[in-house]
C-alpha positions, 0 to 999 in steps of 0.5 A: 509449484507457486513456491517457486513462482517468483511472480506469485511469491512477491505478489503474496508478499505485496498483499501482506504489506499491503495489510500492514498498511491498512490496518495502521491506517485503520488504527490512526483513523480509530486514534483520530475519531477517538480523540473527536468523540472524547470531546465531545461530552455525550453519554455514549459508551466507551469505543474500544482501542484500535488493533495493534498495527506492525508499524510504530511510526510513519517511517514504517508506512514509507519503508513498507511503500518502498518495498512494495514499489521494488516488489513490483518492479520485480514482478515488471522485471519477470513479466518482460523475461516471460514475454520476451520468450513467449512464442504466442503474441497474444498471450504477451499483449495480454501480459503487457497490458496487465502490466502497465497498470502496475507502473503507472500505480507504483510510480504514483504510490512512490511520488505520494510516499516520497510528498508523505515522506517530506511532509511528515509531522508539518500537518495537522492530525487529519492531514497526516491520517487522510495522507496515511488513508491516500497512500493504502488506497493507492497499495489497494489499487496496486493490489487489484491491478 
């Protein structure tokens, strides 16, 4: 039944490219850290590597953003169909409700990926690592809406 639920199937599909962001953040962040502690001269052990993320550049990060941004209009899309034939009004005030958070998230998730997008390679390092940490925090608060 949830197989052919279009709704759950692309909220599934958002909470696995959500991962995927996180964990290339997660990597850059280890990557960063790394390179701080390695200048540092001090006796501590040697950090292990960061996970092999899916993505290999920041292209990845963007396109992974666009697709979840077009995922949840199509959530939008089937909410406004469930509404529009819904005989209980409080169930669709419900539903609209739980929805509006989700524009206002996407929207600002596609404002950071486009800025992200222009930007990239003009900054430094920890600019681009703390960019990279904005835009999955921001998929996160998508995820939780």
């Amino acid at each position: 039944m949830e197989e052919d639920n279009d709704m759950i199937t692309a909220a599934r599909k958002i909470a696995q490219k959500f991962q995927q962001m996180a964990k290339y953040t997660k990597g850059r962040r280890e990557l960063l850290d790394l390179g701080a502690t390695e200048d540092n001269t001090g006796s501590d052990p040697a950090p292990r590597p960061p996970e092999k993320s899916e993505f290999s550049s920041m292209t990845d990060m963007i396109k992974t953003c666009k697709e979840i941004i077009a995922l949840t209009k199509n959530i939008q899309k089937h909410a406004d169909m469930i509404s529009k034939n819904c005989p209980d009004k409080r169930l669709v005030l419900s539903l609209g409700n739980s929805m509006e958070p989700m524009g206002m998230l996407s929207q600002q998730l596609n404002i950071i990926a486009s800025v992200k997008a222009a930007a990239s390679g003009k900054y430094n390092e920890q600019a681009e690592v703390e960019a990279d940490e904005m835009l999955t925090i921001n998929a996160q608060n998508l995820m939780k809406s």
